[in-house]
C-alpha positions in Angstrom: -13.0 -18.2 17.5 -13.5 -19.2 21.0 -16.3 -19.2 23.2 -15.8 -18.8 26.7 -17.4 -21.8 29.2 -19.9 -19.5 30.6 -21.6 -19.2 26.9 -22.1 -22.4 26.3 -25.5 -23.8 25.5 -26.6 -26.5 27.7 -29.6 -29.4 26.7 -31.5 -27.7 29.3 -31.6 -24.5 28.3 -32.5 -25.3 25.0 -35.7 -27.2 26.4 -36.4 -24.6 28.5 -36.1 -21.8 25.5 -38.6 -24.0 24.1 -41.6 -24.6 26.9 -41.0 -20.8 27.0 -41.7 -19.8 23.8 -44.7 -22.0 24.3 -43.7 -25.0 21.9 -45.8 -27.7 22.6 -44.5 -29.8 19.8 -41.5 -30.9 18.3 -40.5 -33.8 15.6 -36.6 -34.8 15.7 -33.8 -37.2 13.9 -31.9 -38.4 16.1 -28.1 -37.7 15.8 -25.2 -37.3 17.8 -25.0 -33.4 18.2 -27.7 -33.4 19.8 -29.0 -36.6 21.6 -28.6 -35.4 25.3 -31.5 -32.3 23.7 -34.0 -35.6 22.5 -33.0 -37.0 25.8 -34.4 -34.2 28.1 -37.8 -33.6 25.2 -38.6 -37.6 26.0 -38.6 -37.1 29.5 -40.9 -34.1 29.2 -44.6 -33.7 29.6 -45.1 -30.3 28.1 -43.5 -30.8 24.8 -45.2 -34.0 22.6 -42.0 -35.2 20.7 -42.0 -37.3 17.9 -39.3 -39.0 16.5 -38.7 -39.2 13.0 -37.2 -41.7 10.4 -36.2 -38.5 7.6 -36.2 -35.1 8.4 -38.7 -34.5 5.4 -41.2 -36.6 6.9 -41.2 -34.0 10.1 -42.6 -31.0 7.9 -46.0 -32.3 7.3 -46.4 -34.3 10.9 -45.8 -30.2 12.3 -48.5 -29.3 9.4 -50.8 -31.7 10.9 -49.9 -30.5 14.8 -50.2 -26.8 13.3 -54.0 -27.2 12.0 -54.4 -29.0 15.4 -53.6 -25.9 17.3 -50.2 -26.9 18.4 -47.5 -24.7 18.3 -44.7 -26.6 16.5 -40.9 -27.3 16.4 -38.8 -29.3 14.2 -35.1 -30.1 15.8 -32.5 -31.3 12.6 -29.1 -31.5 11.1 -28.5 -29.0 8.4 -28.0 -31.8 6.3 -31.2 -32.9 6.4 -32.4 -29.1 6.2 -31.2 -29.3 3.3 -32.6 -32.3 1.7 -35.9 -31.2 2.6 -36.2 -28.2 0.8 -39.0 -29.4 -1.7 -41.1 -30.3 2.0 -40.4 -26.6 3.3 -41.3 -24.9 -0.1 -44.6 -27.3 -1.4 -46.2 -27.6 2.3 -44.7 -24.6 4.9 -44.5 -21.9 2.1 -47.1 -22.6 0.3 -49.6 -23.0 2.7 -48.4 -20.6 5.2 -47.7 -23.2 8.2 -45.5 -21.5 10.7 -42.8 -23.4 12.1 -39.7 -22.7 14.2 -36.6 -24.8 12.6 -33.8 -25.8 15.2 -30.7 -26.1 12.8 -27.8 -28.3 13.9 -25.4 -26.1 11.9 -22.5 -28.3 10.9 -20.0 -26.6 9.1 -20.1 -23.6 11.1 -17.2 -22.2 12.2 -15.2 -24.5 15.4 -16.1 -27.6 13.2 -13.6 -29.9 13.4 -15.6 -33.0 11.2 -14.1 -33.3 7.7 -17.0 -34.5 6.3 -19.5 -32.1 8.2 -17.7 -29.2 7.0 -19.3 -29.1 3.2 -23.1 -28.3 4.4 -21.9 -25.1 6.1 -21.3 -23.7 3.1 -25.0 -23.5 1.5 -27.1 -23.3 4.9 -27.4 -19.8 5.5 -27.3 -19.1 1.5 -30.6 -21.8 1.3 -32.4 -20.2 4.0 -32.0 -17.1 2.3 -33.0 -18.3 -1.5 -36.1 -19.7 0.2 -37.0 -16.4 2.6 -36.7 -18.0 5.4 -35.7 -15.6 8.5 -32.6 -17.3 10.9 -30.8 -16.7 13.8 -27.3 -18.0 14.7 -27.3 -19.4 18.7 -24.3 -18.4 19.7 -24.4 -17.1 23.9 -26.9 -18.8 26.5 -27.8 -15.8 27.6 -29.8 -15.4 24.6 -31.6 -19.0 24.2 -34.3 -17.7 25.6 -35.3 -14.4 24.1 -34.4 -15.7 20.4 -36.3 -18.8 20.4 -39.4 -16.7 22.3 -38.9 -14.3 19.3 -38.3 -16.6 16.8 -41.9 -18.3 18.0 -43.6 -14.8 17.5 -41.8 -14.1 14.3 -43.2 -17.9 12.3 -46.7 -17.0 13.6 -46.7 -13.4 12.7 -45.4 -14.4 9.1 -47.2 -17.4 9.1 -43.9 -19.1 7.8 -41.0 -21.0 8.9 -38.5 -19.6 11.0 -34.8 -21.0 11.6 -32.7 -20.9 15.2 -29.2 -22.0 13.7 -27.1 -24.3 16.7 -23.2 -24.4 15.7 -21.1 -27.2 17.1 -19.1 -24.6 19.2 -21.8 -23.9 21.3 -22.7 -27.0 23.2 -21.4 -27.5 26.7 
């Protein structure tokens, strides 16, 4: 599977997608996949980022920027997806807080990491076990319109919603 130079997803057009589905607030981990994205959110004034020590820890600072008003964003590796599961179920689910997921999707087809490769493999079937809606990012034509929807979607379900990034994508 290839993807052709003109598809690639670009840091900016990920932070863009974001200011316009009218995210205004977005917790991260940083990691290499995607440190030129946490880059570009530091240096912007629309989007309040805050930067996190666990990805667990992320769910209920959102919570808080949710009953605040804030419309909000969590940017994390699968990995750590994954290891917050009890977070997402006890806090987001229950309580219906809305919440749009940006998924570092290691594992994904085009990844070329040994030891990356093994969370690919219970993502998507996670997402699904918890009823969590996703998307796989896979053209930059369609950054925009997904994440837009995806923002309508976690406030119209009043649940989380995922936007999956795999490693092929980035420019």
């Amino acid at each position: 599977m290839t993807v052709s130079s003109a598809a690639r997803i670009t840091p900016e057009r990920i932070v863009q997608g974001l200011k316009d589905a009218r995210i205004d607030f977005i917790t991260s981990l940083a990691q290499d996949d995607i440190s030129d994205v946490l880059r570009l959110l530091d240096q912007q004034q629309e989007i309040a980022h805050v930067h996190l020590c666990r990805e667990e820890e992320g769910f209920g600072i959102c919570a808080g920027a949710y009953l605040g008003g804030k419309n909000p964003a969590i940017l994390l590796h699968n990995t750590g997806f994954l290891a917050s599961a009890n977070a997402i179920t006890s806090l987001n689910l229950a309580n219906q807080f809305p919440l749009l997921m940006l998924v570092s999707y290691s594992g994904y087809f085009g990844e070329q990491n040994p030891w990356s490769a093994g969370p690919g493999e219970t993502t998507e079937s996670t997402l699904n076990a918890l009823g969590i809606r996703y998307w796989i990012l896979r053209d930059a034509a369609e950054v925009c319109s997904v994440l837009i929807a995806a923002h309508q979607l976690m406030h119209a379900s009043k649940r989380p919603v995922a936007v999956l990034l795999p490693p092929l994508i980035w420019a």
